[in-house]
N, C-alpha and C positions, 0 to 999 in steps of 0.2 A: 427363507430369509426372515432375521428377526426384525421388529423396528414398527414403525407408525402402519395405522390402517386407519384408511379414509374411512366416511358414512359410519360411524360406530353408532353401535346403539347402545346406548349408556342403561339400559332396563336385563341387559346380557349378562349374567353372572362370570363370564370369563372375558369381558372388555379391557379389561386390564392388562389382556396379555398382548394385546395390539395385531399383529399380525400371525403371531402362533397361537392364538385363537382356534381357527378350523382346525392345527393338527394335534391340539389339545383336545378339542371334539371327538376329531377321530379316534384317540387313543381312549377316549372315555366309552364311545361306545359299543365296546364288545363288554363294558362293565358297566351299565345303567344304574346298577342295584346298589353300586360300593359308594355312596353315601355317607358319609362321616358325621357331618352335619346337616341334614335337611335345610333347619333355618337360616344357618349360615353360607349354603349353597357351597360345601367345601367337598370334594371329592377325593378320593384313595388317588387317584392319576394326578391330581393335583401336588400331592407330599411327594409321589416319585417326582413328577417335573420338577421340581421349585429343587429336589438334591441332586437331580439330574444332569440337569440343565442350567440352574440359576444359583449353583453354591451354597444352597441351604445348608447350614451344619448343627444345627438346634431347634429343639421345639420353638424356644423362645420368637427364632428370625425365621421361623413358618408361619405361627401364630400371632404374633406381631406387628410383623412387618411385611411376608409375601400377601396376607390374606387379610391383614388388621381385624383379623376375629379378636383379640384382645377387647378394641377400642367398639366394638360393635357389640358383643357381649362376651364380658368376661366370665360371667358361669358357665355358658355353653360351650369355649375355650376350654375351661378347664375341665368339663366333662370331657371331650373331646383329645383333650390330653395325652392320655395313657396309650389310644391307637395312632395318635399321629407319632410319639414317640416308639409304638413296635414297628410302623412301620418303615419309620427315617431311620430306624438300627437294621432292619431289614437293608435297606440300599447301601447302608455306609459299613456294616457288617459290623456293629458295636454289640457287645454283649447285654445280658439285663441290669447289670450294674449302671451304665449305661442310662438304660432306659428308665433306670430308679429316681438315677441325680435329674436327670432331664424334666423328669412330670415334678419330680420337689421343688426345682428349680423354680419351673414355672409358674405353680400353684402358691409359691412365695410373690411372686411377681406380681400374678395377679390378683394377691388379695387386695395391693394397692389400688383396684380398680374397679371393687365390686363395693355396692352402696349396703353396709349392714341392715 
């Protein structure tokens, strides 16, 4: 059942998810290791759920908006880039052309966000 969950603990790097919390847990832990971002607390299971589950169709509205790694840091977004784009072409079955326009895209995007 998607939707609110009581007693959240807002220090949870997956609070966000409300209730598909625990079975986003689950799915992550037979993969402890797949770590995208450390600091950003971003996980490999996370890109599948968000195109999975939640209509993700772009680095842009994974990065942006499912995870606001943009607004949190935009360098580490864009390093981050290139695997979150192989692996939402992975789920959505888009080629590397694909994955080209995706990371240019975004690396455009976010240079408006990063302090020279």
């Amino acid at each position: 059942m998607h939707g609110f969950s009581e007693g959240v603990n807002w220090k949870d790097p997956f609070y966000f998810y409300g209730s598909d919390a625990e079975l986003l847990r689950e799915k992550i832990n037979g993969t402890l290791n797949n770590w995208i971002s450390e600091s950003l607390r971003i996980h490999e299971m996370q890109i599948r759920w968000a195109v999975q589950n939640e209509m993700a169709r772009t680095v842009e509205d994974f990065l942006a908006r499912r995870t606001r790694a943009l607004l949190l840091d935009a360098k580490e977004s864009v390093r981050i880039s290139p695997e979150v784009a192989r692996i939402m072409a992975g789920e959505l079955n888009k080629n590397n052309d694909w994955i080209e326009e995706q990371i240019n895209d975004y690396k455009k995007l976010a240079e408006q966000y990063q302090i020279a």
